[in-house]
C-alpha distance (Angstrom), angle and dihedral (degrees) to the residues before:
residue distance angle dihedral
X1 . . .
X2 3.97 . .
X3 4.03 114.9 .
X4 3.69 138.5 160.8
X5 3.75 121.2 -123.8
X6 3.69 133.9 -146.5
X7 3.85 128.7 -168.5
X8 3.71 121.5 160.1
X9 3.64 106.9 130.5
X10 3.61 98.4 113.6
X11 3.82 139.6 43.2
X12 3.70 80.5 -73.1
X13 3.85 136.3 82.3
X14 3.50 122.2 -162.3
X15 3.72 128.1 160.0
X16 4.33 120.7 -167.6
X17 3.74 133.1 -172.7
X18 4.14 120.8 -149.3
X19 3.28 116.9 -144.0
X20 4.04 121.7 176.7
X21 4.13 90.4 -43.6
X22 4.84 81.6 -39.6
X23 3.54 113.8 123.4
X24 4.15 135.1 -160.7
X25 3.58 119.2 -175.7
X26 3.43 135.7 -175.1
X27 4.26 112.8 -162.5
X28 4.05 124.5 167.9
X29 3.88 118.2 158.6
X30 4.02 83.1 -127.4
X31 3.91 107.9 162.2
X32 3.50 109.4 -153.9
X33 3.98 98.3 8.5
X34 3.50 104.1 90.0
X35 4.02 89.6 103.2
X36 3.93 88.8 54.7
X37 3.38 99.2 41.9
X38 3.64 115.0 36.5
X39 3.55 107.1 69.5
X40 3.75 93.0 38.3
X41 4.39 91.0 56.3
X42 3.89 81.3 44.0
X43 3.73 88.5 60.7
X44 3.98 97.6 43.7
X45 3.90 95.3 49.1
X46 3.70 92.2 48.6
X47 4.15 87.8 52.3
X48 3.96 81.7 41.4
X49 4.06 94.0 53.5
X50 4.31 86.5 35.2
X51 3.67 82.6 -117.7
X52 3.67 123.7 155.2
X53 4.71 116.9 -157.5
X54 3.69 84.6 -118.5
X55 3.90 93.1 54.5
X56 4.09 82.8 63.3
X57 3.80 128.0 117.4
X58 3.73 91.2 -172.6
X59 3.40 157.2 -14.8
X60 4.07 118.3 -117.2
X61 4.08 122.3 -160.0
X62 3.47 143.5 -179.1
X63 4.02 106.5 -118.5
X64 3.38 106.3 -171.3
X65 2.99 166.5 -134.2
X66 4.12 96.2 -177.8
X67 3.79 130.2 79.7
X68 3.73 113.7 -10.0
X69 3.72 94.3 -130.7
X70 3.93 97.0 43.9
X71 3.89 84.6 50.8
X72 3.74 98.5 46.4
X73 4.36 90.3 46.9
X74 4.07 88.8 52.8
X75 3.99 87.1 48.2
X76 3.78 95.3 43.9
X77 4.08 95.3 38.4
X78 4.19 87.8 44.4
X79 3.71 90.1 44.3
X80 3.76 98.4 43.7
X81 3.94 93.7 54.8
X82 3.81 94.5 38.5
X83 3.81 86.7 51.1
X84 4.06 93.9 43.7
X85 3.89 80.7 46.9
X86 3.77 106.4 40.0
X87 3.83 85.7 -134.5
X88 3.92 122.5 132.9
X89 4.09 123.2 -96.8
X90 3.98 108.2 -127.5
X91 4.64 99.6 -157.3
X92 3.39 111.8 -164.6
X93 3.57 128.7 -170.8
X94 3.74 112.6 -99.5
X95 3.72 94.8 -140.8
X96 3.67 88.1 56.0
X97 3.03 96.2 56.8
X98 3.66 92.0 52.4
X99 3.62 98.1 53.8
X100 4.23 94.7 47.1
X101 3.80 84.4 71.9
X102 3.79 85.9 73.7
X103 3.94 102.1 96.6
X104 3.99 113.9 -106.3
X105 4.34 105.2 -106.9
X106 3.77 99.8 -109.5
X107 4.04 84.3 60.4
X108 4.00 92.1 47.6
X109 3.93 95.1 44.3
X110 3.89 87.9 51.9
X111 3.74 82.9 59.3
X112 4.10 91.9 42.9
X113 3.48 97.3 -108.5
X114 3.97 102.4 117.3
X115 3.78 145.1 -26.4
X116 3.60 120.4 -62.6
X117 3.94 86.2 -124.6
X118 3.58 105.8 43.6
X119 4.18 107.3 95.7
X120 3.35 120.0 -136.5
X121 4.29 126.6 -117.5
X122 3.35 116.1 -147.7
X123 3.74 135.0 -169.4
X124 3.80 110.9 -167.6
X125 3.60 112.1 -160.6
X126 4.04 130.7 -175.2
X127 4.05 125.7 -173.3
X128 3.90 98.6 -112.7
X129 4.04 86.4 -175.4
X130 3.89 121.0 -125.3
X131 4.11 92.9 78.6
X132 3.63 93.8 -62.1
X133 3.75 141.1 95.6
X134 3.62 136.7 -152.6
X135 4.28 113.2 -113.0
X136 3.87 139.3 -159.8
X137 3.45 129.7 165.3
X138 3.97 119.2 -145.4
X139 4.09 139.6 164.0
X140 3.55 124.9 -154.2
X141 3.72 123.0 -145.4
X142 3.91 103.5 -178.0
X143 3.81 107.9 -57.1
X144 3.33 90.6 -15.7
X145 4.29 120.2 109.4
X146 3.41 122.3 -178.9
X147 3.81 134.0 165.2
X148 3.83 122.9 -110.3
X149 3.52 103.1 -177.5
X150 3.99 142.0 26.6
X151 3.77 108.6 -85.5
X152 4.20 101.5 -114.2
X153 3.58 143.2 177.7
X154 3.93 116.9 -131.3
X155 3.74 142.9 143.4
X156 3.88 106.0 -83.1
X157 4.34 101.9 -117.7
X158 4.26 79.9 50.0
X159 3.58 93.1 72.7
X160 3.67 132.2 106.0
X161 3.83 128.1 -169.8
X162 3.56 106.8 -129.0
X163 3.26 115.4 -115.8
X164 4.17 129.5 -4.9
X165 3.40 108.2 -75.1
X166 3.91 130.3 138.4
X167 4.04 120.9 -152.5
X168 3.95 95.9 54.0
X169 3.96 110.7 160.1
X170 3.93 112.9 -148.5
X171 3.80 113.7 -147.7
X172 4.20 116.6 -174.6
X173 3.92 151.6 33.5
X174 3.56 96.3 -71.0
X175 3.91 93.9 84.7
X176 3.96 90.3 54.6
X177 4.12 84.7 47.6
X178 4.19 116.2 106.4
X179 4.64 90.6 9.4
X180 3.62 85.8 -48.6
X181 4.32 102.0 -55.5
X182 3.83 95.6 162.8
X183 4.16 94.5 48.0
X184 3.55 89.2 44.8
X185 3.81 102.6 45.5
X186 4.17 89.2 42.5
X187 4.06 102.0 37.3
X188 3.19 98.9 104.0
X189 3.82 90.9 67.7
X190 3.02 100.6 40.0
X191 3.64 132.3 94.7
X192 3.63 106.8 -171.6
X193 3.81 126.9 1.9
X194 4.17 121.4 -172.8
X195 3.97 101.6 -163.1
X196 3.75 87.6 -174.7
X197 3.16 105.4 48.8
X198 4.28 116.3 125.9
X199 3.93 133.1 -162.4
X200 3.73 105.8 -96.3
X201 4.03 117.8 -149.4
X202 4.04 87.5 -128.4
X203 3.49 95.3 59.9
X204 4.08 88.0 54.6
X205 3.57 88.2 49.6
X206 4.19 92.5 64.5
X207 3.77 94.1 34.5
X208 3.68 86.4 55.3
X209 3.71 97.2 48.5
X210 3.55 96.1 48.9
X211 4.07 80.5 44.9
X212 4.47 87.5 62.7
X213 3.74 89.1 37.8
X214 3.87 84.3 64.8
X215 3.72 89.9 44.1
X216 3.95 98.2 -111.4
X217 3.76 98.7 131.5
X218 3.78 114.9 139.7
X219 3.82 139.2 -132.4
X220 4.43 102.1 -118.7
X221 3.66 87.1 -112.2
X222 3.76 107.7 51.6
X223 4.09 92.7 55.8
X224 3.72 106.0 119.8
X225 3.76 128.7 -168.9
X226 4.05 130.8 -122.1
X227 3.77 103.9 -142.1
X228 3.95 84.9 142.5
X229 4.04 84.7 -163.5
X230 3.46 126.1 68.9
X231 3.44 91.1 -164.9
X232 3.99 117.5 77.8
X233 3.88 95.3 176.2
X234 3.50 136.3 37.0
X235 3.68 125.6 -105.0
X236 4.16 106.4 -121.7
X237 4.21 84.4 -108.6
X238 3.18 86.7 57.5
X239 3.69 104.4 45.7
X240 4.31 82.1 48.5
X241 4.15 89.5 51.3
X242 3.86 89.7 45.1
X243 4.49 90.3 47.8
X244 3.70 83.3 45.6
X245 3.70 99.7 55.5
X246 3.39 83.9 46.6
C-alpha cells in the first residue's frame, strides 16, 4: 500500500508518505503556509521513499472540521493529484486524526500508565474560533479507533461528555479555546488532557489505510468537506451577544 497524505486543517501543515506499513512526515505549526509548503514536502518525501505519483494507490486528506480554507486546500490539492492520477481520495475525519495520536493501551501500560485491557475514550477537540470548538467523541481498544459520538460544533461550557465515565483523555486546542471552558467544565473526568495537541499528516496516513482496507476509497469527485458551519464569520449581533456573555 503506497498513499499520499494531506493534513492542513489546523495551524499546522504536515504532509506523510506510506510506504508498506514506512512512514515520512513533514509537520511545522506554519499558519498561513500550507499553500507553499504542501505540495513542495509532498515532492521531497516521495524522492525520500523513491516513490514516483504514479506508483500511488491513493491519496489520503484531512476533511474537516477546522479552518475553511485549510480544509478546502487539502480537498482541492488531494483531489487535483488523484484526478491527474486517476487514483482514489481516502477523507478522513480531522478529529480522528487528532485523537489516533493518543498511544494504543498496551504501549501506555508498558510505561505504567493503565491496564493493557482497559480502552481508552477520547474527546478530540479543535478551536473552531468565534467561542466555540469543534467535538468528537472516540474509544480506543488497542489499534482500534472508532467514533462514539457525532462530530459537532458548540460553545465550549455547552458540552456534555456522553455518558458517565471517569479516565477520559482530551487531545486538541479546543480545551485552551474561550480561558480554557471545555477543560474546566470536564476535568473532573478526565484523566489526562493535551490542550496543544495538533492533527499530524502521519496519523491520516494509517487512518486512511485502514479506511481502503475496509473498502471506503472514494471517486475525486464525491469527497465532501465537514465544515459543520456554514458560517465562517460572525454576524455584528453576534459578535455583540458573544462580548456580552462575556
Amino acid at each position: 500500500m503506497r498513499l499520499l497524505a494531506f493534513e492542513t486543517a489546523t495551524e499546522a501543515c504536515s504532509v506523510a508518505v506510506y510506504v508498506d506499513g514506512e512512514v515520512r512526515e513533514r509537520f511545522e505549526i506554519a499558519p498561513r503556509r500550507h499553500a507553499e509548503l504542501a505540495l513542495p514536502w509532498a515532492e521531497q518525501l516521495l524522492a525520500e521513499a523513491g516513490l514516483a505519483r504514479s506508483q500511488l494507490d491513493a491519496v489520503a486528506l484531512s476533511r474537516g472540521p477546522g479552518a475553511f480554507t485549510g480544509v478546502r486546500l487539502a480537498i482541492a490539492i488531494a483531489q487535483g493529484i488523484a484526478l491527474a492520477l486517476d487514483r482514489p481520495l481516502l477523507p478522513v475525519s480531522t478529529l480522528a486524526v487528532l485523537a489516533a495520536q493518543v498511544p494504543p493501551p498496551a504501549v501506555l501500560a508498558g510505561e505504567g500508565g493503565c491496564d493493557i485491557g482497559a480502552p481508552h475514550i477520547i474527546l478530540a477537540a479543535i478551536d473552531a474560533r468565534m467561542g466555540e470548538v469543534y467535538t468528537g467523541a472516540f474509544v480506543r481498544q488497542g489499534d482500534g479507533l472508532q467514533a462514539t459520538t457525532d462530530e459537532a460544533v458548540i460553545a465550549p461550557a455547552d458540552y456534555r461528555l456522553p455518558g458517565d465515565a471517569l479516565g477520559w483523555i482530551g487531545v486538541g486546542t479546543g480545551f485552551a479555546a474561550a480561558e480554557g471552558a471545555l477543560a474546566t467544565s470536564l476535568q473532573a473526568r478526565f484523566a489526562h488532557i493535551d490542550a496543544h495537541a495538533l492533527p499530524h499528516a502521519a496519523d491520516l496516513a494509517h487512518l486512511a489505510v485502514d479506511a481502503w482496507y475496509r473498502g471506503e476509497a472514494i471517486a475525486p469527485e464525491r469527497v465532501e468537506p465537514a465544515y459543520l458551519r456554514n458560517n465562517v464569520a460572525l454576524t455584528l449581533e453576534e459578535q455583540k451577544a458573544l462580548r456580552a456573555r462575556g
